[in-house]
C-alpha positions in Angstrom: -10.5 3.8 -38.6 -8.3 4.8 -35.8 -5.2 3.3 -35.5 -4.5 0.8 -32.4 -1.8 1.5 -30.1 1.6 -0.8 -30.7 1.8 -2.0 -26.8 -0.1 -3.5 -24.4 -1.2 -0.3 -22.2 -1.8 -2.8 -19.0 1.4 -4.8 -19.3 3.0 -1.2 -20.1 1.1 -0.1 -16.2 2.6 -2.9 -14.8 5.6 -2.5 -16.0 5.7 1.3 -14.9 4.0 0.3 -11.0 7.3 -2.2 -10.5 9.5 0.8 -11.4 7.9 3.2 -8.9 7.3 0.9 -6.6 11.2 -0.4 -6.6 12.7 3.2 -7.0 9.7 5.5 -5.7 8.2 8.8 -8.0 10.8 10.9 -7.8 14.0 8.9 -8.6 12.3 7.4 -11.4 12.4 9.0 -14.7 10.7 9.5 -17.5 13.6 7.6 -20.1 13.7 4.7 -17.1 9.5 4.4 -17.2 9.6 4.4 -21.2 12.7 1.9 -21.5 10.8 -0.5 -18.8 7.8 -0.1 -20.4 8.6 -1.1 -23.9 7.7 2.3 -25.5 9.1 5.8 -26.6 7.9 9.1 -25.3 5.2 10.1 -27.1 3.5 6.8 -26.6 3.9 7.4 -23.1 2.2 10.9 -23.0 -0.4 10.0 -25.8 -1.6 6.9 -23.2 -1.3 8.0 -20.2 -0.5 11.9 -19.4 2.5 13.0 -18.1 4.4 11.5 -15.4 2.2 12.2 -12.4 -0.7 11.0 -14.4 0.9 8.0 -14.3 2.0 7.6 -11.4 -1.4 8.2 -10.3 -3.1 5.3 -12.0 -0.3 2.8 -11.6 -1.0 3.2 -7.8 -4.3 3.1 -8.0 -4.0 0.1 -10.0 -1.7 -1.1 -7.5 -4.4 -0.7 -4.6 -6.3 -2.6 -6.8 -4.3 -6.0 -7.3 -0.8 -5.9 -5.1 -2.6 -4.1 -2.3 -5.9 -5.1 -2.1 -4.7 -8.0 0.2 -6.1 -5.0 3.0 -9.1 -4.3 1.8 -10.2 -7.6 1.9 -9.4 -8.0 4.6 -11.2 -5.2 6.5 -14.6 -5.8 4.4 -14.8 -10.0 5.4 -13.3 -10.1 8.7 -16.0 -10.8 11.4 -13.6 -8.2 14.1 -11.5 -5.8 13.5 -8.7 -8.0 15.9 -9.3 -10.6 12.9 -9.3 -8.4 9.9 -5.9 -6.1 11.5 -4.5 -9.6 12.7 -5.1 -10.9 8.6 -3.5 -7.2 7.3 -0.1 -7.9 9.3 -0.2 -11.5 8.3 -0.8 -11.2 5.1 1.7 -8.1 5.0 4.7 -10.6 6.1 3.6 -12.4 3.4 3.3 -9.9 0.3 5.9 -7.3 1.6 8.4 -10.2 1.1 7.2 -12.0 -1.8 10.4 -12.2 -4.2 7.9 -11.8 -7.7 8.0 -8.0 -7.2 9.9 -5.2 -5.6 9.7 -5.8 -1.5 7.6 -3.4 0.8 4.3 -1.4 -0.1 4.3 1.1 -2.7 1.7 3.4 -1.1 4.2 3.4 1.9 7.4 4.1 -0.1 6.1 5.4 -3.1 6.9 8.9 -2.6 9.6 9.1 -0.2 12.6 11.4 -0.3 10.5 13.9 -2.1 11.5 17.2 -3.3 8.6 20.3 -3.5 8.1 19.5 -7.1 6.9 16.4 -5.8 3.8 17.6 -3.4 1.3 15.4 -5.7 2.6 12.6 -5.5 3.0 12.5 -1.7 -0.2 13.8 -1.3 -1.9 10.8 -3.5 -0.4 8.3 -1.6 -0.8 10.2 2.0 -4.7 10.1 0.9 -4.7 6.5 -0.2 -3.2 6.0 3.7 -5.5 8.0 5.5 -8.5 6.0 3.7 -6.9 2.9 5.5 -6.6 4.0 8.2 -10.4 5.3 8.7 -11.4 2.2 7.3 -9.6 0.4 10.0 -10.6 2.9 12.9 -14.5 2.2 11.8 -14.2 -1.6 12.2 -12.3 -0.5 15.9 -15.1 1.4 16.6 -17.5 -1.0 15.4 -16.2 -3.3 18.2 -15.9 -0.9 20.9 -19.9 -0.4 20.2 -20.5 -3.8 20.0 -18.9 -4.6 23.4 -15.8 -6.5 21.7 -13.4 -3.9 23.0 -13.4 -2.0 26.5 -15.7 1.0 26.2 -13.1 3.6 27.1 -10.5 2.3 24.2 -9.1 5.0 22.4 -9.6 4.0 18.7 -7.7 6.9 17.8 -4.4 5.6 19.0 -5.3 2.0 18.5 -5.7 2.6 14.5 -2.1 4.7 14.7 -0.6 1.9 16.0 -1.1 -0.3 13.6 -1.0 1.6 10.7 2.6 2.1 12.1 3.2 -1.4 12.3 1.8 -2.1 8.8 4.2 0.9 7.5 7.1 -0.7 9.7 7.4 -3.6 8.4 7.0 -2.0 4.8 10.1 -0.5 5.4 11.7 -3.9 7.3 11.0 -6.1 4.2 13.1 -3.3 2.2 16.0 -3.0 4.3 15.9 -7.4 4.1 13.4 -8.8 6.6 12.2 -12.0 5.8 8.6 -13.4 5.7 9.1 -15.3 8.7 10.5 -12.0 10.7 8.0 -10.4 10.0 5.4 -12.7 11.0 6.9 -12.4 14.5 6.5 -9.1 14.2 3.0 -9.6 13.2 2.6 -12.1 16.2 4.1 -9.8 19.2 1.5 -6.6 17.6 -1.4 -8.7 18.2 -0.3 -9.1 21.7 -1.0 -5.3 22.3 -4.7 -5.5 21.5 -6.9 -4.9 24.4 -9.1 -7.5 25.7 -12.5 -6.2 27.4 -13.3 -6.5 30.8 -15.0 -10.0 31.5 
């Protein structure tokens, strides 16, 4: 009979995405993730790789739970204006929230990299990009649909507010509060184009 490992692997993950997410992949180490995660080393090789491997399933475990807040929004939204409107809403609201480290981790995950680190940027960068062509479709979608003048540039429009989104990632880590950032939020919406009546 094999024998059972002596932790429990998903508290262990969750324990490892607060630690990158509060101190990004780089800066954290390998004796920080162990002593957060309630297990030594070997443990943390035998279950999960090495450190990149790990990194790559907290945030994609993270996408799942913390961050999925955007994907939901994106597939049940009627418009995109509604489903981006929901995303920076519901970003004031999660980015803040004082259960977990502040911001996104996708955002900040990997910042301050050195070259050793090219894997880990490059996760997250694709975990980004997959955003922002989901949010670009539903643009799109609406442009088609007569929702948004014909000649918008859904290109640009999508940049925009993935900057926003990735702004006020960074504004709840330097201290922004919920309610700041739902002005922020309030004043993007404002650049949306309306089409011609």
């Amino acid at each position: 009979m094999a024998r059972q490992r002596a932790f429990d692997r998903d508290a262990a993950l969750d324990s490892a995405i607060h630690a990158f997410w509060r101190r990004g992949y780089e800066a954290t180490s390998v004796a920080e993730l162990t002593q957060v995660m309630g297990i030594r080393p070997p443990s943390l090789y035998a279950a999960f790789g090495d450190k990149m491997r790990l990194f790559e399933e907290a945030v994609t475990r993270y996408g799942a739970t913390y961050g999925a807040f955007t994907v939901r929004a994106m597939a049940e939204e009627p418009t995109a204006r509604a489903a981006i409107e929901r995303v920076l809403r519901e970003a004031a609201t999660e980015y803040t929230d004082p259960a977990h480290p502040p911001g996104c981790l996708i955002v900040s995950g990997a910042e301050n990299c050195g070259p050793e680190s090219t894997e880990a940027e490059e996760l997250l960068r694709s975990f980004r990009t997959t955003s922002k062509a989901a949010m670009k479709a539903r643009i799109e979608a609406d442009i088609h649909a007569g929702r948004l003048p014909a000649d918008t540039d859904a290109e640009s429009l999508t940049a925009f507010y993935a900057a926003m989104i990735q702004g006020m990632s960074k504004q709840s880590r330097d201290g922004a509060t919920r309610e700041a950032l739902e002005r922020v939020a309030e004043l993007a919406m404002k650049a949306w184009p309306t089409p011609a009546s």
